[in-house]
MARBA-417688 format. One record per residue (C-alpha): x, y, z; residue in one letter. Coordinates in steps of 0.2 Angstrom, whole numbers, plus 5000, padded with zeros to 4 digits. Last residue first. Example, Ala and Ser with C-alpha at 12.3 -4.5 7.8 and 13.67 -1.06 7.14 Angstrom:
<rs>
5068 | 4995 | 5036 | S
5062 | 4978 | 5039 | A
</rs>
This chain:
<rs>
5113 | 5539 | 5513 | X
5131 | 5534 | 5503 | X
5146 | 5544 | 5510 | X
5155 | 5555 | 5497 | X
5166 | 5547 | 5482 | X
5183 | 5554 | 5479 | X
5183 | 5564 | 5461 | X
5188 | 5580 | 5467 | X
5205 | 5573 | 5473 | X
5212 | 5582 | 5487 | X
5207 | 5572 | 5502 | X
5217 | 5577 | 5519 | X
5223 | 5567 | 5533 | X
5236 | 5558 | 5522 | X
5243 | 5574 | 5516 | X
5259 | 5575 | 5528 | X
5266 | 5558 | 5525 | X
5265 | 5559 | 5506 | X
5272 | 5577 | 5505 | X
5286 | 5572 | 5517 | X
5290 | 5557 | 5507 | X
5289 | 5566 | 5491 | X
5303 | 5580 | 5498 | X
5312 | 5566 | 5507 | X
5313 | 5556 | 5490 | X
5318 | 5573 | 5478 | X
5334 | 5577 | 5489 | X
5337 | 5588 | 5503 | X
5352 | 5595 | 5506 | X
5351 | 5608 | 5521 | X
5361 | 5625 | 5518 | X
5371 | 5632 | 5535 | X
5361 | 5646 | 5545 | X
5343 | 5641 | 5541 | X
5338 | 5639 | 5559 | X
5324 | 5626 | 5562 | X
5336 | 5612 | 5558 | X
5334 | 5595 | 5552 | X
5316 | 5592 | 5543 | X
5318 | 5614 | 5542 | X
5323 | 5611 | 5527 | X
5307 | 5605 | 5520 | X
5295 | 5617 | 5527 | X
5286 | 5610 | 5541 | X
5265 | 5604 | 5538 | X
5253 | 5605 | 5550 | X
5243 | 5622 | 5544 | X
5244 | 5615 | 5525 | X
5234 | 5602 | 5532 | X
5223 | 5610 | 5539 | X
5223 | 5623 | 5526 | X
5219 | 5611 | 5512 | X
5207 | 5601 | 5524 | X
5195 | 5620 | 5526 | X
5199 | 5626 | 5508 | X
5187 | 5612 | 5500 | X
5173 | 5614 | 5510 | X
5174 | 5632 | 5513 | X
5172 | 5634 | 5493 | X
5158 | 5622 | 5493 | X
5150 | 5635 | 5505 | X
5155 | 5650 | 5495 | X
5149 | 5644 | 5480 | X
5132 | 5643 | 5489 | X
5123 | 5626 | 5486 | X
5111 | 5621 | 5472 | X
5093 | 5619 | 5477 | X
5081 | 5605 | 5476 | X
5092 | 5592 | 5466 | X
5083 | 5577 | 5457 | X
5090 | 5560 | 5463 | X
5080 | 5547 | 5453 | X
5079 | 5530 | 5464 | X
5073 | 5514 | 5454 | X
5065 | 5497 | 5458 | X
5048 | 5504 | 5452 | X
5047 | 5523 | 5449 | X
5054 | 5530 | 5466 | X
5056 | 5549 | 5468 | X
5068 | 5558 | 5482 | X
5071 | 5574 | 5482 | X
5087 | 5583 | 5485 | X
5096 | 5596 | 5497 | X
5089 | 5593 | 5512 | X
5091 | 5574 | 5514 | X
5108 | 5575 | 5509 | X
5116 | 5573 | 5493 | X
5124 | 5558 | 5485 | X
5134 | 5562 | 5468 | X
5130 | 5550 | 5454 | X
5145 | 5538 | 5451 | X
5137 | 5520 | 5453 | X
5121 | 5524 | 5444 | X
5129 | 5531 | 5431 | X
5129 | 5550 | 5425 | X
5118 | 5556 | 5412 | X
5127 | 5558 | 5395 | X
5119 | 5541 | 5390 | X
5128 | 5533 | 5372 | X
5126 | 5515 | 5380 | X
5141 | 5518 | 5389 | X
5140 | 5529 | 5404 | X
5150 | 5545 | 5395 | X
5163 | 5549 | 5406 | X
5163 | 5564 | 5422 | X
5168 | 5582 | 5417 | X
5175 | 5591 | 5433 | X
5161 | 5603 | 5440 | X
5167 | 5620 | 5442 | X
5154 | 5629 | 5455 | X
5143 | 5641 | 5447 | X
5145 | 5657 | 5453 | X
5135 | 5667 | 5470 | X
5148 | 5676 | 5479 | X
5145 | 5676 | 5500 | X
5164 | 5671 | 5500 | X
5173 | 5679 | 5486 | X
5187 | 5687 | 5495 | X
5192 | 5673 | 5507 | X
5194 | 5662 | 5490 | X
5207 | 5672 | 5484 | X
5217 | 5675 | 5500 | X
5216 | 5657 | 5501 | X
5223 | 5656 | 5483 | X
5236 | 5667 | 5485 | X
5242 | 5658 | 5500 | X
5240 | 5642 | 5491 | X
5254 | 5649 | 5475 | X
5265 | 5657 | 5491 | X
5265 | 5639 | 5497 | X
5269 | 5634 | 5481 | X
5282 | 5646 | 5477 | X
5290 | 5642 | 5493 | X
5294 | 5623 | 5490 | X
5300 | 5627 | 5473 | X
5312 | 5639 | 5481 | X
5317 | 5624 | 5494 | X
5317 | 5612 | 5480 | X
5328 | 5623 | 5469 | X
5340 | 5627 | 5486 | X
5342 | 5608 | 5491 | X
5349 | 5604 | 5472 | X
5362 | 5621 | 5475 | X
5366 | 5612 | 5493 | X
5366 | 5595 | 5483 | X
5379 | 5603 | 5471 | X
5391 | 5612 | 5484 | X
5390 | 5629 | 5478 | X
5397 | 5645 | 5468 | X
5386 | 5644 | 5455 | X
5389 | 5626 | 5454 | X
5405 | 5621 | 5463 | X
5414 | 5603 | 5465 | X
5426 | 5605 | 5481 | X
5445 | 5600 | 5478 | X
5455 | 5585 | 5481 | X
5455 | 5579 | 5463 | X
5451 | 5559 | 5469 | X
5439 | 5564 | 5484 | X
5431 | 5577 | 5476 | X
5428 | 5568 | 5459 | X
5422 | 5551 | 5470 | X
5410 | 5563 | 5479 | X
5405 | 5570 | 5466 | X
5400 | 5555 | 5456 | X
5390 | 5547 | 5471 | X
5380 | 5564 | 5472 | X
5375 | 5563 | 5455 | X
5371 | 5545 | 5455 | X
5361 | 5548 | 5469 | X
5351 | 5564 | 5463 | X
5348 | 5555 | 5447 | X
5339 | 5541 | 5455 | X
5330 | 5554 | 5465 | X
5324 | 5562 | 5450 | X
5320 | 5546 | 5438 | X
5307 | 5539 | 5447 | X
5296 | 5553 | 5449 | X
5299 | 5558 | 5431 | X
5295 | 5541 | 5427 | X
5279 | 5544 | 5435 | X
5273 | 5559 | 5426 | X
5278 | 5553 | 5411 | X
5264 | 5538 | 5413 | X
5253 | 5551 | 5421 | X
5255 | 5563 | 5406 | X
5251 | 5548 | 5394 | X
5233 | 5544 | 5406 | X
5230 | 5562 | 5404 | X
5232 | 5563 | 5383 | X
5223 | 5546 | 5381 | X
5211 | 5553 | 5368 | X
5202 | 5567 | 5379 | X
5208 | 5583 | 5387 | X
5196 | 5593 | 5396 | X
5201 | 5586 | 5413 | X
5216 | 5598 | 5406 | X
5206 | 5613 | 5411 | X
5207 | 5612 | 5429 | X
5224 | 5620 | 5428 | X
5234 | 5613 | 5445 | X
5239 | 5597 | 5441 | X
5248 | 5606 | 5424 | X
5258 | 5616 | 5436 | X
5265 | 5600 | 5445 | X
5266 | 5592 | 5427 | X
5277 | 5607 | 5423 | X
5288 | 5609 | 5439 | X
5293 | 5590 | 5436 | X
5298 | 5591 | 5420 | X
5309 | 5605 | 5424 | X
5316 | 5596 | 5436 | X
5318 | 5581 | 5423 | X
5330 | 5592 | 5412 | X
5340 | 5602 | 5427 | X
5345 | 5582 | 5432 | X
5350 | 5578 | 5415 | X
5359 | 5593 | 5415 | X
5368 | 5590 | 5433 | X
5372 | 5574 | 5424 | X
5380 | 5580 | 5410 | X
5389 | 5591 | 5421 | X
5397 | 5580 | 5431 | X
5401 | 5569 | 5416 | X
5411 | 5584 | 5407 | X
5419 | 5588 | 5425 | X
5438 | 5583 | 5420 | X
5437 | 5591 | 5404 | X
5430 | 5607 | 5406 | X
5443 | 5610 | 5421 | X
5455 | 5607 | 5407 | X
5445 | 5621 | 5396 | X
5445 | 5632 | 5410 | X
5463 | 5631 | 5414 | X
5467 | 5633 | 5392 | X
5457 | 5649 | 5395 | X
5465 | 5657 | 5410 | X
5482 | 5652 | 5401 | X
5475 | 5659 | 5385 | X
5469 | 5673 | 5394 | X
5487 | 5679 | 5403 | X
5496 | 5675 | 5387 | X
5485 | 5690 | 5379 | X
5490 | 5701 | 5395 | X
5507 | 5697 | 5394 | X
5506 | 5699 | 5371 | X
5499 | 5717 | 5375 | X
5480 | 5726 | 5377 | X
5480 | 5737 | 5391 | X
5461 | 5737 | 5391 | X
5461 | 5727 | 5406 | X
5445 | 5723 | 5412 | X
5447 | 5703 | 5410 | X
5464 | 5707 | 5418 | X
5456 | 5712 | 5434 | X
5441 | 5701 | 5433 | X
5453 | 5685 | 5434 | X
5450 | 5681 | 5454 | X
5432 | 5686 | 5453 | X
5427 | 5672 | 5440 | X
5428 | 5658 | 5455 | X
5418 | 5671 | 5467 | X
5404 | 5675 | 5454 | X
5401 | 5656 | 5451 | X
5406 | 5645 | 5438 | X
5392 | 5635 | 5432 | X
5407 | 5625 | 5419 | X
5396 | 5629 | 5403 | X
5395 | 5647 | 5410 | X
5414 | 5650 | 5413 | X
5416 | 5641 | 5395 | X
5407 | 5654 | 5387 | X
5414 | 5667 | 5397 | X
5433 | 5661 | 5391 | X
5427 | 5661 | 5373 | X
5422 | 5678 | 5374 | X
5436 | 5683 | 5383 | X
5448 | 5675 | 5371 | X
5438 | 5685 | 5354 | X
5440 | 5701 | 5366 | X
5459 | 5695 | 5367 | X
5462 | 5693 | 5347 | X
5453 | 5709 | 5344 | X
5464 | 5720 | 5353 | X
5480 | 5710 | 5349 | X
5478 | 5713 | 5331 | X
5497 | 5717 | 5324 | X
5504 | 5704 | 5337 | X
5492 | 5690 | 5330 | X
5499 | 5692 | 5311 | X
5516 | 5686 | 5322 | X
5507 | 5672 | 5330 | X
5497 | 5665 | 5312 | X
5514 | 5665 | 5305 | X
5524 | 5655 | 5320 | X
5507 | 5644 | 5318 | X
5510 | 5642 | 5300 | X
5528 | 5636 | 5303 | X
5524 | 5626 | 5316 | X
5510 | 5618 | 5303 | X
5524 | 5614 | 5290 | X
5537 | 5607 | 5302 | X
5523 | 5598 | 5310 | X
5520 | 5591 | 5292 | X
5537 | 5586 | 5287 | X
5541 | 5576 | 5304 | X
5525 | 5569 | 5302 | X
5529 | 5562 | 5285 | X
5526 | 5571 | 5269 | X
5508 | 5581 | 5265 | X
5501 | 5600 | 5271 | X
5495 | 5607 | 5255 | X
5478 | 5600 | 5258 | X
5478 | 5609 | 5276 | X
5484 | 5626 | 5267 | X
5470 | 5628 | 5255 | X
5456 | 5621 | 5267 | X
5462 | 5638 | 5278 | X
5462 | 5649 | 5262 | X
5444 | 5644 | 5259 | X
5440 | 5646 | 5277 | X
5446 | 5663 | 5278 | X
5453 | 5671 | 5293 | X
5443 | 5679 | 5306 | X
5460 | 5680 | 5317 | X
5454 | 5673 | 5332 | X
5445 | 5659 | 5324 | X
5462 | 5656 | 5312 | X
5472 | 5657 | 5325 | X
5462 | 5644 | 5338 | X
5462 | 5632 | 5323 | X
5481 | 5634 | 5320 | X
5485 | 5629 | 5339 | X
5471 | 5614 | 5338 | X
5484 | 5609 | 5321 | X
5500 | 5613 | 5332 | X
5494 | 5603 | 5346 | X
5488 | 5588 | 5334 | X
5505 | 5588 | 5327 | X
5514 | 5588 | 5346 | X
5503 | 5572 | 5349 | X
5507 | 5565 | 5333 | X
5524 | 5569 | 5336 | X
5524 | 5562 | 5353 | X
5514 | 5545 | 5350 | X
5529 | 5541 | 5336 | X
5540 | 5544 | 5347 | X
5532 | 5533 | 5360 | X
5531 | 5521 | 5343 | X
5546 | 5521 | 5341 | X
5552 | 5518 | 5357 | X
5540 | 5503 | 5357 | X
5551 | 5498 | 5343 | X
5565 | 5498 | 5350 | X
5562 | 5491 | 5366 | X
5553 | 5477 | 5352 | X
5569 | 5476 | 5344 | X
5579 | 5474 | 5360 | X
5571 | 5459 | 5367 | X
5569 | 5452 | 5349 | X
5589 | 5452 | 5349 | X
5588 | 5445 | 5369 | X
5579 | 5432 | 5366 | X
5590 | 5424 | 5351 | X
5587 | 5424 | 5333 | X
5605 | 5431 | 5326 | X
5603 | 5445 | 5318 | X
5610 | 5448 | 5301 | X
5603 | 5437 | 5293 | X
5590 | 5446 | 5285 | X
5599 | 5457 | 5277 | X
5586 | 5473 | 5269 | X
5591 | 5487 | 5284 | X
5578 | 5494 | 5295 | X
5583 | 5486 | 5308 | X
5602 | 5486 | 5308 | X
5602 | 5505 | 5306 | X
5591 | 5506 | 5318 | X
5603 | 5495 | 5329 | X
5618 | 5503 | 5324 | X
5610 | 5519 | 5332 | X
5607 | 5535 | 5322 | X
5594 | 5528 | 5309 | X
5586 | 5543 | 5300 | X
5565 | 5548 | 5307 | X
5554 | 5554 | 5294 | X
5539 | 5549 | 5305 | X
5529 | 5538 | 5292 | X
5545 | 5531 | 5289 | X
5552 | 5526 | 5304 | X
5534 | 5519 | 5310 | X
5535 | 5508 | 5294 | X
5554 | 5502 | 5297 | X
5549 | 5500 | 5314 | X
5535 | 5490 | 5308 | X
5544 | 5479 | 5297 | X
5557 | 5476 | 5307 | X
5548 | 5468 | 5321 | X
5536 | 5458 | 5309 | X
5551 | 5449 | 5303 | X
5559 | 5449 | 5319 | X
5543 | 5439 | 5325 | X
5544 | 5427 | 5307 | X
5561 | 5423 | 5311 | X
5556 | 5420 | 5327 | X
5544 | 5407 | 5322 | X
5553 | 5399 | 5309 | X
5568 | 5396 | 5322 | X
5555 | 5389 | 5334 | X
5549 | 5379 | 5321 | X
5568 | 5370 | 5315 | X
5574 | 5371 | 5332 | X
5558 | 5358 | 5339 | X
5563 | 5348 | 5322 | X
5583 | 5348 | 5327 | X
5577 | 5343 | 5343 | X
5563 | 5329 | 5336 | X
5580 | 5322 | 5324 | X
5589 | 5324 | 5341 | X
5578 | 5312 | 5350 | X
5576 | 5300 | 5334 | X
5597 | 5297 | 5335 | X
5597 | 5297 | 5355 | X
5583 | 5283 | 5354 | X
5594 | 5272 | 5340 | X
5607 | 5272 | 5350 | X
5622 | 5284 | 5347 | X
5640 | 5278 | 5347 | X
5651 | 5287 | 5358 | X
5665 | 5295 | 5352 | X
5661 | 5311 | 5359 | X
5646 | 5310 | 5371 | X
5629 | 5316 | 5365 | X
5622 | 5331 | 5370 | X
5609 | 5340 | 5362 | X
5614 | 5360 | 5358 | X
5612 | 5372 | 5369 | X
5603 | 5388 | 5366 | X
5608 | 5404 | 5358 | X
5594 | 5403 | 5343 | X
5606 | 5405 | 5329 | X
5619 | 5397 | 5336 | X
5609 | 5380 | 5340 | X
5602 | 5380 | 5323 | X
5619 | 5380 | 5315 | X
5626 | 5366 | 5330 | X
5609 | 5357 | 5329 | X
5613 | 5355 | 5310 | X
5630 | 5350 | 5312 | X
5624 | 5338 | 5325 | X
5613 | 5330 | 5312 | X
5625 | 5327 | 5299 | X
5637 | 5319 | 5311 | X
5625 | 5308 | 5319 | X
5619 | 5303 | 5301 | X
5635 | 5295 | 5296 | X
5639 | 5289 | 5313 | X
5623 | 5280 | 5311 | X
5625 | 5275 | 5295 | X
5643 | 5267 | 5299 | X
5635 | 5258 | 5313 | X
5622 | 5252 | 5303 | X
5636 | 5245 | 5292 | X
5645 | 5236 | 5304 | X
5629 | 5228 | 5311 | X
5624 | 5221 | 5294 | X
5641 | 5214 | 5293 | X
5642 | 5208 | 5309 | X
5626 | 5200 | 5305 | X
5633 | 5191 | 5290 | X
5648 | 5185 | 5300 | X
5639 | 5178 | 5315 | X
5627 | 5168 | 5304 | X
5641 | 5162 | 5292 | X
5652 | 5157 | 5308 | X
5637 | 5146 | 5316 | X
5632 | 5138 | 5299 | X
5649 | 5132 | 5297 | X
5651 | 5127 | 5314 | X
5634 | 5119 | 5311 | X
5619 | 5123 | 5320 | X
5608 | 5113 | 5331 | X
5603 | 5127 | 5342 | X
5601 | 5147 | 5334 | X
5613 | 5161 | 5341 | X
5605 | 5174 | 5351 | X
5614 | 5191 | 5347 | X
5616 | 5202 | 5364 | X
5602 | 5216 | 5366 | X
5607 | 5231 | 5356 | X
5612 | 5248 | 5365 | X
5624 | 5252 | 5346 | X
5640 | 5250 | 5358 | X
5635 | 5236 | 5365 | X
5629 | 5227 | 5350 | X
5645 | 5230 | 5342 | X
5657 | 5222 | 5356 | X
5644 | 5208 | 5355 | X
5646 | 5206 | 5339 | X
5664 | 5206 | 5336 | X
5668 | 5197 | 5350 | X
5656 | 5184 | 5343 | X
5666 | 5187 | 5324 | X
5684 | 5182 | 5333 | X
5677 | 5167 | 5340 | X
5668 | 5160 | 5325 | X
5682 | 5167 | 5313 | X
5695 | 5155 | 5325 | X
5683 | 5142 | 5325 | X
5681 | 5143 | 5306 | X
5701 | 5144 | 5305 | X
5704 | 5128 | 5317 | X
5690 | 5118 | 5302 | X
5701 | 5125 | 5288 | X
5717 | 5120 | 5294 | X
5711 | 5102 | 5298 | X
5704 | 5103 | 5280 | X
5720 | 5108 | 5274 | X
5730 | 5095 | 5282 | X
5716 | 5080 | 5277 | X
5720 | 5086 | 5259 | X
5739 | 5086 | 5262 | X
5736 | 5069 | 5270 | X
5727 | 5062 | 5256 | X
5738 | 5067 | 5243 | X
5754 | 5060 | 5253 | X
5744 | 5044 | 5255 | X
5741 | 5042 | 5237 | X
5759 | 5046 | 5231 | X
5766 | 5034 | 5247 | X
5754 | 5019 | 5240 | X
5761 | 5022 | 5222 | X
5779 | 5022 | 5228 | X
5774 | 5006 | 5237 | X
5767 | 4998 | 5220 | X
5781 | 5003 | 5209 | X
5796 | 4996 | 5224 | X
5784 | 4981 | 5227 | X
5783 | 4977 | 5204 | X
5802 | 4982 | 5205 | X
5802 | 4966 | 5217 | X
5791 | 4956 | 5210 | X
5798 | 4956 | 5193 | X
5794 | 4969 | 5179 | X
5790 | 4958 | 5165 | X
5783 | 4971 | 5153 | X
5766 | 4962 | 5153 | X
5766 | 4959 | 5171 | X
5769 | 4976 | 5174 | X
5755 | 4983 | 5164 | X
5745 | 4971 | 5171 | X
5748 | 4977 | 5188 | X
5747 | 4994 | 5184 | X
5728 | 4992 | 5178 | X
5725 | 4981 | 5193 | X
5732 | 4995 | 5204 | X
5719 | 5008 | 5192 | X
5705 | 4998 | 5196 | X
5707 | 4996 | 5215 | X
5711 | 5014 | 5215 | X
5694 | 5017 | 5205 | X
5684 | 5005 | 5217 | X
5690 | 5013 | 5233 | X
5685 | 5031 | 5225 | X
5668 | 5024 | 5219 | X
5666 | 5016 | 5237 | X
5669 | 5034 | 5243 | X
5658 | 5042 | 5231 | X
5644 | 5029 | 5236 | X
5645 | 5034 | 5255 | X
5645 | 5051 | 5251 | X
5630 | 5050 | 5239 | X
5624 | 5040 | 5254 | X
5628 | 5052 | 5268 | X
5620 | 5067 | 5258 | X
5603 | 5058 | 5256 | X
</rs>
């Protein structure tokens, strides 16, 4: 369509110069201009045309050399810019024009131009930020070439650094933060001035005036754990003045009224209030001079009391007898018992959980030696409504918990002795020697108890009593007679048989001699008794170094040597 309206303006132009030389010539005719002035006209008319023409086609031709020259120069252009900006070359489209081809390549020059300025733009404003962020937190800031031109990779990887600095930044601002704030806290709570530039910087209200890096939080938190070891200190040396005032105050008898008085008086910082107690304490020692006498009988008390809670033996109180007897009563001898006393109290300490369990032990021994009494009173057969099967349950736990205790007992002192270096004492003994010496005495009063009881027995033979009889259930059915299954066989001589249809009556003929049953009980007891070895005599038949026994030999023992005799009334006799 292009090619025809060019076509057609071309003929038009022909056509119009035809025209307008027809024109001319008519003009000239009618003016009589002759042939030759009509050549001279018409030439200077052709030259006029042609000259136009050629200074159009000049122009054109200059036009055309300058595109090439822009299409050149704007390629160089764009090449040069994509690879500074890390771009792939620009692929130019086939079957363009030159004029096409030079508007392409100048528009995206253009485009590329700018995106260059905006990234130089934005590199500029981001390293300034890393550069800020980057001295505040000590570290090295993202590295990009001078005059280089960053690629779009490099541009989003220091926008995620700056964003990495950003967080961490927050984080250790809020860290120093808290840093400060508690060593401001602890500072006050102990009254404690700044002295160092670095107190002073802490507790101070600027908070830039650190610089976030490591080694500031380093030195804040050193800081603050020094604080707080200072802090530790005078609480420590507080509660010493406050356990110093109490001690007063009991030795002195003073009144509780006025001692509540002084406590809610004591307010301030610690610093304040140890400087207020220490000045109690320095008045509570200087009314303690004037009363020495009573102050040390009070610290002898108090030291026996402890003596006994610790089972301190005669030979560990004999090395402080001859000051507890000194009646010389002076501020020596009184620092004399509160050393002793402190010692005792510290000693205390360390062996609390040995001694708890040594009590617990004491407690189930005495258990023990009660239900082994109450075995041996016939009246608690008596006893109905579950009592004896709830003594046996007891009884059995007791059993179990003895020589449980006895092991853990014995695996604490060992590890105290071995860690502190020094023997652990009760009454002046090693603690499963004083554990062997109450089995061994418990040992011996039994075997004096059955002595007593055969000599006992001996005495009444040939006595006539009624022998005890230990009360058998009621058969159920409401019968008081005994069942079928439980009555007592006796022999031939001793009872009379009568048979009513399928049944057999035992009536007695005579009862026995007490003596005779007597026998017949004493007889296995002292057979058995007769073949039975004390208990610490299991190792040793001498006695010269103590034995430990424990609570498992002494029941093992017992079990092994009374299996040839029967000691419950209620085991059944042969059936006839």
């Amino acid at each position: 369509m292009s090619s025809r309206r060019s076509e057609a303006l071309a003929f038009s132009l022909v056509t119009g110069i035809n025209h307008a030389m027809a024109r001319l010539v008519d003009i000239w005719d009618s003016m009589g201009i002759m042939e030759e002035q009509r050549v001279e006209r018409m030439e200077t008319v052709k030259k006029h045309i042609e000259g136009l023409l050629n200074d159009m086609i000049t122009e054109e031709e200059a036009l055309r050399h300058r595109i090439r020259a822009n299409i050149i120069t704007f390629q160089k252009q764009l090449d040069t810019l994509c690879l500074e900006m890390s771009m792939d070359p620009y692929k130019m489209e086939e079957g363009l024009t030159v004029l096409q081809i030079e508007k392409n390549l100048r528009l995206r020059v253009e485009v590329l131009t700018k995106e260059k300025g905006e990234r130089l733009k934005e590199l500029h404003r981001l390293q300034q930020q890393d550069k800020e962020l980057c001295v505040e937190l000590c570290v090295t800031p993202y590295y990009i070439p001078t005059g280089s031109m960053p690629s779009r990779t490099q541009l989003q990887e220091l926008r995620e650094h700056i964003q990495t600095l950003s967080e961490e930044k927050k984080s250790r601002a809020k860290v120093f933060s808290g840093l400060r704030e508690d060593i401001r806290k602890l500072m006050e709570e102990m009254g404690h001035e700044p002295e160092t530039s670095l107190e002073k910087e802490s507790v101070g209200h600027d908070e830039d005036i650190f610089l976030l890096t490591h080694e500031n939080i380093k030195a804040l938190k050193l800081l603050l754990s020094q604080m707080e070891v200072k802090k530790e200190s005078l609480t420590n040396t507080l509660a010493e003045l406050k356990e110093r005032s109490m001690c007063l105050w009991n030795r002195l008898d003073a009144l509780e009224q006025n001692c509540s008085v002084f406590q809610e008086s004591v307010q301030g910082t610690l610093s304040d209030q140890i400087t207020q107690w220490q000045g109690e304490v320095d008045r509570l020692t200087d009314l303690q001079k004037t009363r020495l006498g009573d102050v040390i009988e009070k610290v002898r008390q108090e030291l026996v009391t402890f003596w006994d809670k610790c089972n301190l033996g005669r030979e560990q109180r004999e090395p402080f007898n001859a000051h507890f007897c000194d009646n010389n009563f002076t501020e020596e001898l009184l620092a004399l018992h509160d050393a002793a006393l402190l010692k005792v109290k510290n000693y205390y300490d360390q062996v609390k959980p040995l001694l708890e369990a040594l009590q617990r032990w004491e407690k189930y021994w005495a258990l023990f030696q009660d239900f082994e009494k109450k075995a041996n009173d016939p009246n608690r057969f008596s006893n109905r409504g579950g009592a004896l099967l709830k003594e046996a349950k007891e009884k059995v736990k007791v059993q179990k918990m003895l020589p449980k205790l006895e092991e853990e007992l014995k695996k604490g002192v060992e590890a105290w002795e071995k860690d502190q270096g020094s023997a652990f004492l009760v009454q002046g003994r090693r603690v499963m020697t004083y554990i062997s010496s109450q089995w061994e005495e418990y040992k011996q009063q039994r075997d004096k108890e059955k002595s007593e009881r055969a000599a006992l027995q001996t005495s009444k033979k040939g006595e006539i009593t009624t022998p005890f009889k230990t009360p058998t259930k009621r058969a159920h059915g409401g019968i008081n007679g005994p069942t079928p299954n439980k009555i007592r066989k006796k022999t031939p001589s001793q009872v009379t048989r009568v048979r009513s249809a399928n049944t057999f009556i035992s009536v007695p003929s005579s009862k026995p001699p007490l003596s005779q049953v007597q026998m017949q009980k004493i007889r296995p007891l002292e057979s058995s008794s007769s073949q039975r070895t004390p208990l610490l005599e299991c190792n040793s038949t001498e006695r010269k170094q103590p034995v430990d026994i424990s609570y498992l030999d002494f029941t093992s023992a017992l079990s092994k040597k009374s299996s040839d005799a029967v000691f419950n009334s209620t085991a059944k006799d042969p059936v006839f």
